[in-house]
Steps between C-alpha positions, in 0.01 A plus 500: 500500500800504335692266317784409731243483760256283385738214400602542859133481636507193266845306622380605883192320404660162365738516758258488761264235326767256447640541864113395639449189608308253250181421606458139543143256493617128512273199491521157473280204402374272183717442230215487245477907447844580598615590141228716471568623811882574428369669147311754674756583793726577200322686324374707794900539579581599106191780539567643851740826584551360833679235604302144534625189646209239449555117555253185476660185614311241306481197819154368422173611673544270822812646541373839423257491746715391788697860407190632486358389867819524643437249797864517550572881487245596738236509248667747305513429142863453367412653179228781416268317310473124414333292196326182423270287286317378804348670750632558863468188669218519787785437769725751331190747478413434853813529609563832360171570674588419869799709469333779483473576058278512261633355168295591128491241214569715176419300161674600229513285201322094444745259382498122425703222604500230223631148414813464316645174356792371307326195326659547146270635211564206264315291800167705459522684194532817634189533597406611903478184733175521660442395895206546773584621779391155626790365292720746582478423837526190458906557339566743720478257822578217259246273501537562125922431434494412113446773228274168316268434781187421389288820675765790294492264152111544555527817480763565224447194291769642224757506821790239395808386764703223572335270727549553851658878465490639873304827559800698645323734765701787664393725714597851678736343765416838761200694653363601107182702418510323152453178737224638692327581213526159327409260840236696625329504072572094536330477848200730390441349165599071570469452883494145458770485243761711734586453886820675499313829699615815351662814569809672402701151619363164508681159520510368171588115410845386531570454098428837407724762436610819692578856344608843614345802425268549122849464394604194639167345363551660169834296488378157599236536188731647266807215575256201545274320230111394636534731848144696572543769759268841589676864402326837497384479143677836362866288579397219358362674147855708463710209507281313287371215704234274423165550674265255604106576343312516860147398511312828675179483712312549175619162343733717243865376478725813452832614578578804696591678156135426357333600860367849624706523783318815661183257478483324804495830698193568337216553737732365806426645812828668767456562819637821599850598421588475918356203513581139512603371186548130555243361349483735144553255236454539107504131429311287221243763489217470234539669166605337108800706554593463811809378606494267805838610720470854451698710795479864600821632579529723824645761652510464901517850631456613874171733533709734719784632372499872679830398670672376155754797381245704250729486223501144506107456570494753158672285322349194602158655430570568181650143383171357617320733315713466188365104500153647360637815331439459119883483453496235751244267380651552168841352633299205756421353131829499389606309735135257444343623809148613427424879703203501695085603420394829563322404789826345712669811385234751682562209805862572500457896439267519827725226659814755486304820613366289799890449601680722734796697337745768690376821558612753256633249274534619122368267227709409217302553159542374131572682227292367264564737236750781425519769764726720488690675743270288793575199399862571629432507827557210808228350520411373158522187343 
């Protein structure tokens, strides 16, 4: 070809690419993961020849799942996938169900939700406070209201306040995996210690305190001195908080930093990925390592998606599949999520080639390593 011609071929060809339309995959869900989330939507975007407009609107995982269900849109999800740190509620799941779907749970990284507090260092030496979860429930629905009540000096006999300092709880004010997670560990562990109930919203006592968002809660512990609230633990450990020492199943006291986080999947049983989910818990589980509110997060993904536009299904089958790349596990621990075993990865592998996907759709692939000429083309990330 000559010259002239080829850097016509090539114009024609940028011309044309930049007049497609993007291809879009937008979901919606738990705030814990979002930054990861937003990381690898832009670095999919920064990688990609063609055009991608990706969005995850980070609402928390009740509100996620009501996009997800879609009870009011005909059942039709408002976004194309959706996320959590809790599985689908059995009434969501059945739901979803009686209208006709199939839904698939799709781990893809454990995570822990820990105890933050603002008690100054001066008042314990800098050392971890150390609770039960007995105890813990106990302040929570404040029976305990004093930072020197007798049952948390017990157990931190170095711990030094002014008499009579309140225990300032706060708590996620709207539908909150993070909340889930924490009532439903107090109800498993202390039953006779917590009657609050549990769930992703629960009717706390009248002198606690409300927040917004992991943001909102970050705030109340940041701007006020002796508040203990519950935060995914990777938030908490970049803005420095204070974590409480949490006494595991084993008797150890450890915070989630010191913990094996992957641990209390170990040797845990799933039902299958179409399945109900309700009930799949990684709570105080046994182990010296173990860390007591451990989480999977999730990715809630309709098992039929022949009718979704194949460029989008493409895409969106190849951010799931990023989650457990080697790339993708490496960024999960930046961000202090732990990726999964091998064995939950070979669950989620046979979970996505038991999914429907458009006929004739094309895949996108990775370049993984240098390849030239090929690794130009439209369909690589």
């Amino acid at each position: 070809m000559r010259p002239f011609a080829a850097v016509a071929a090539m114009v024609i060809a940028a011309a044309s690419t930049a007049g497609a339309q993007p291809i879009t995959l937008h979901g919606s869900g738990t705030t814990n993961p979002s930054k990861y989330f937003w990381q690898v939507m832009e670095l999919f975007r920064e990688r990609s020849r063609m055009q991608l407009h990706m969005t995850y609107r980070a609402i928390g995982s009740s509100s996620g799942q009501f996009e997800f269900v879609g009870e009011d849109n005909d059942f039709a999800p408002f976004n194309d996938f959706g996320s959590g740190d809790i599985p689908m509620t059995k009434t969501n799941y059945d739901a979803v169900k009686a209208a006709g779907h199939d839904m698939v749970h799709i781990p893809f990284a454990t995570s822990a939700i820990a105890i933050f507090h603002s008690v100054p260092a001066s008042a314990h030496g800098g050392s971890a406070i150390k609770l039960t979860g007995c105890v813990l429930a106990k302040i929570f629905s404040r029976q305990i209201k004093t930072w020197d009540d007798a049952e948390i000096v017990a157990l931190n006999p170095g711990l030094s306040v002014p008499a009579n300092t309140n225990i300032k709880v706060v708590h996620r004010v709207l539908g909150s995996s993070s909340t889930s997670g924490t009532t439903e560990y107090l109800e498993g562990v202390c039953p006779e210690s917590w009657s609050l109930g549990s769930g992703s919203t629960i009717t706390w006592p009248d002198d606690t305190f409300t927040a917004e968002g992991s943001g909102g809660m970050a705030s109340f512990i940041q701007e006020n001195e002796y508040a203990i609230g519950y935060l995914d633990a990777g938030h908490g450990h970049s803005l420095k908080f204070q974590e409480v020492a949490l006494r595991n199943k084993d008797g150890q006291s450890l915070t989630s930093e010191q913990a094996n986080i992957g641990a209390a999947a170990d040797g845990t049983t799933f039902p299958a990925a179409d399945a109900d989910w309700s009930e799949v818990n990684l709570y105080d589980k046994p182990g010296a390592t173990t860390w007591p509110i451990t989480v999977f997060s999730y990715f809630y993904v309709r098992k039929d998606l022949s009718t979704m536009h194949p460029h989008t299904a493409a895409l969106l089958k190849a951010f799931l599949t990023f989650s457990w790349s080697e790339e993708g596990k490496s960024l999960l621990g930046d961000f202090d999520f732990t990726p999964l075993p091998d064995s939950m990865v070979t669950f989620n592998e046979n979970t996505v080639t038991s999914m429907a996907w458009p006929t004739g759709m094309q895949e996108f692939t990775f370049e993984t390593s240098t390849d030239s000429g090929p690794g130009a083309g439209d369909m690589i990330i």
